[in-house]
C-alpha positions in Angstrom: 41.6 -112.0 38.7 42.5 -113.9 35.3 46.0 -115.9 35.7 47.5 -115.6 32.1 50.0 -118.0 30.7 53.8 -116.8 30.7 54.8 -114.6 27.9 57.4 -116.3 25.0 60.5 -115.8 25.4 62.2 -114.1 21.8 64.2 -117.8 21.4 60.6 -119.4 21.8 58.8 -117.0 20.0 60.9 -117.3 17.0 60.8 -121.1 17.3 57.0 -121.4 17.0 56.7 -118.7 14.1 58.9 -120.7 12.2 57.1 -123.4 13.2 53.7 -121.8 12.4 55.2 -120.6 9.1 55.9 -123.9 7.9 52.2 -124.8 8.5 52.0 -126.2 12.4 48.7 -125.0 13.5 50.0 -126.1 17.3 52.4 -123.2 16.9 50.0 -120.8 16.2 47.6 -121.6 19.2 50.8 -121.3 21.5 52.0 -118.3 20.3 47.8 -116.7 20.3 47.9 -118.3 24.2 51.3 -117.3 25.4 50.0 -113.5 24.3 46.6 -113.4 26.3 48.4 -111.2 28.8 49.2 -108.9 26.5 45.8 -108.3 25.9 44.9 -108.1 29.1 47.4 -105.3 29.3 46.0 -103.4 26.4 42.2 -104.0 27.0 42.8 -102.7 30.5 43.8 -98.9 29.1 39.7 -98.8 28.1 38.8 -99.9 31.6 37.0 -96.4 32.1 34.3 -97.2 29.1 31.0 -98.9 29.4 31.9 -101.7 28.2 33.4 -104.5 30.6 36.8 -105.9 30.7 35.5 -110.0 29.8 33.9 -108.1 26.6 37.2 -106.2 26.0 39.4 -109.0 26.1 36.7 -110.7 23.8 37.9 -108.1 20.8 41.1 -108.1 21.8 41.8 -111.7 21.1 40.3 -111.0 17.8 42.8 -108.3 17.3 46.0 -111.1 18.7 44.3 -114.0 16.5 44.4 -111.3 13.4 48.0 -109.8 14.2 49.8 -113.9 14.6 47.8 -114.5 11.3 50.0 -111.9 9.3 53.0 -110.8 11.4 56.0 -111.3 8.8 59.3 -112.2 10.7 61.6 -110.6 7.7 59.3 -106.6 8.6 58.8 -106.4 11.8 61.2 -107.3 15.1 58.5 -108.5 18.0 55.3 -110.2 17.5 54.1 -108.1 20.8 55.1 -105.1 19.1 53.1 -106.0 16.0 50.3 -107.5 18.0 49.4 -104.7 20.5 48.8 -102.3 17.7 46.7 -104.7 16.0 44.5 -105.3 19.4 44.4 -101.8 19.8 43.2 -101.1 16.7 40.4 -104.2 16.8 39.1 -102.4 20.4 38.9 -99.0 18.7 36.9 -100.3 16.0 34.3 -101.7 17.8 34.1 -98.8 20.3 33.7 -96.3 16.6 31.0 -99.1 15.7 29.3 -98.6 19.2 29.0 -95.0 18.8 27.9 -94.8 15.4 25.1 -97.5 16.5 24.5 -95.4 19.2 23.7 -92.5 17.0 21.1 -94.0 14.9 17.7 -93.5 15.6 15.0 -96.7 15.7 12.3 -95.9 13.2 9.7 -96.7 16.2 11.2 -94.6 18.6 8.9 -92.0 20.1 9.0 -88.3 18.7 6.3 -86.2 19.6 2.7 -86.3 19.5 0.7 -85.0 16.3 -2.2 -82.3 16.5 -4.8 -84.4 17.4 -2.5 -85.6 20.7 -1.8 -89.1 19.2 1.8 -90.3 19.8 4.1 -89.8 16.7 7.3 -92.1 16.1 10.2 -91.8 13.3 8.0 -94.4 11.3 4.7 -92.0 10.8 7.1 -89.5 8.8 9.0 -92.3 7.1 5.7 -93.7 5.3 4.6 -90.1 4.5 7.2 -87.7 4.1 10.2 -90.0 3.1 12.1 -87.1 1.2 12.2 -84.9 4.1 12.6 -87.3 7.3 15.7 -85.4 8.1 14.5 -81.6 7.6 11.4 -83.0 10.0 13.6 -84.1 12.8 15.6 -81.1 12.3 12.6 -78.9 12.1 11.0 -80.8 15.7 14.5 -80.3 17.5 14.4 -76.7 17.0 10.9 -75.7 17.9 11.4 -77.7 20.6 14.1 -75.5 21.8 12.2 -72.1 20.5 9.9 -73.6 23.5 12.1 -73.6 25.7 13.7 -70.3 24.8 10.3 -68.7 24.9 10.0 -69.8 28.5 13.3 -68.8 29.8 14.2 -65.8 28.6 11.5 -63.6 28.0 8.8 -62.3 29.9 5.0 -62.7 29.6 4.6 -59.4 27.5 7.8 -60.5 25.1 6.0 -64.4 25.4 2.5 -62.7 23.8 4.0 -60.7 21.6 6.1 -63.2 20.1 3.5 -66.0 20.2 1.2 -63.9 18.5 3.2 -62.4 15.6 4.6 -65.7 14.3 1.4 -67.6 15.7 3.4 -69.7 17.8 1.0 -71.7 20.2 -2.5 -71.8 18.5 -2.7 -68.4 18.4 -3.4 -66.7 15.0 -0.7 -64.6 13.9 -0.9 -60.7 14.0 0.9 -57.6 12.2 2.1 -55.1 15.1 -0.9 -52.7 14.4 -3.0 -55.5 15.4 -0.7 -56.5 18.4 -0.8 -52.9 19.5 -4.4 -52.5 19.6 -5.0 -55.4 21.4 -2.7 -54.7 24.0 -3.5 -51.5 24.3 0.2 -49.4 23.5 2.0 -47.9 20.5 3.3 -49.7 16.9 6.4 -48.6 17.7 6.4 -50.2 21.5 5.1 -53.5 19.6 8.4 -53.0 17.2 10.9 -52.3 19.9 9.0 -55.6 22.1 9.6 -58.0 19.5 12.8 -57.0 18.7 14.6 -57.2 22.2 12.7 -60.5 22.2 14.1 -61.6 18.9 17.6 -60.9 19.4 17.2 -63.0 23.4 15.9 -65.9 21.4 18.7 -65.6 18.8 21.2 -65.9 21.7 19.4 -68.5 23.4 19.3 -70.6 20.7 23.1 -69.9 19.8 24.4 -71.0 23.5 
């Protein structure tokens, strides 16, 4: 367990801003040290995140050295006051950086395979299709979920129906006359297949 140095008291604190503010940088490193444990205190509300409490502190200091550097005695009443919102702040801005970062996808990261079967990254589609990288991903994500709707909701007949209307799978695609006589039933029964199919994809890809 860090041991922190004691906190100022106000008659100290007010000593070494004045002392900082006349240009002692000795008075600045006190009053940054004498505050550690207030950012202990702070960093430790994040505790929960991924990220660990020596990395928190790390920012947090950042946030203390920042909030000593431009407290003004005449607007605000305690430097701790001052300070904690400025480490807060510091922590929360690096956790928004993390997730942003997190978000972004590496232009060699794996997205599929092509048709020939060889593996296809973000890169492939950014040297050959720059104007529409993001209506591509968009476009993979969603027949990968049509996949995966196809397989749990409907049932074999629904599957061949639907796979062979819109030619999903290699097959060629198929009016409902055609559908009908290869299966061997009516038009209508085609219609009323694909429909009931169409409306439990449309839920399945709504959920």
């Amino acid at each position: 367990m860090k041991t922190f140095p004691k906190p100022l008291s106000p008659e100290e604190e007010k000593h070494y801003l004045q002392k900082y503010k006349e240009g002692d940088v000795g008075a600045r490193n006190i009053l940054i040290e004498r505050n550690l444990r207030l950012v202990a205190h702070v960093a430790r509300k994040y505790q929960g995140t991924e990220d660990n409490q020596d990395d928190l502190i790390s920012i947090g200091i950042i946030g203390l050295i920042k909030a000593v550097s431009t407290f003004d005695c005449e607007k605000n009443n305690r430097l701790a006051t001052y300070a904690a919102r400025c480490i807060e702040n510091e922590l929360l801005m690096m956790m928004r950086a993390k997730k942003k970062q997190s978000r972004e996808v590496s232009i060699y990261e794996k997205i599929g395979v092509d048709q020939e079967g060889r593996e296809l990254r973000l890169m492939d589609i950014l040297e050959s299709e720059p104007v529409d990288v993001l209506e591509n991903l968009e476009l993979r994500k969603n027949s990968k979920k049509l996949y995966h709707c196809l397989e749990q909701v409907l049932d074999k007949r629904e599957q061949k129906v639907i796979a062979v209307r819109y030619g999903l799978g290699g097959e060629k695609e198929m009016t409902q006359r055609e559908i009908a006589q290869r299966l061997g039933i009516s038009r209508s029964y085609v219609s009323r297949i694909e429909k009931n199919a169409l409306r439990k994809l449309r839920e399945c890809f709504e959920e």
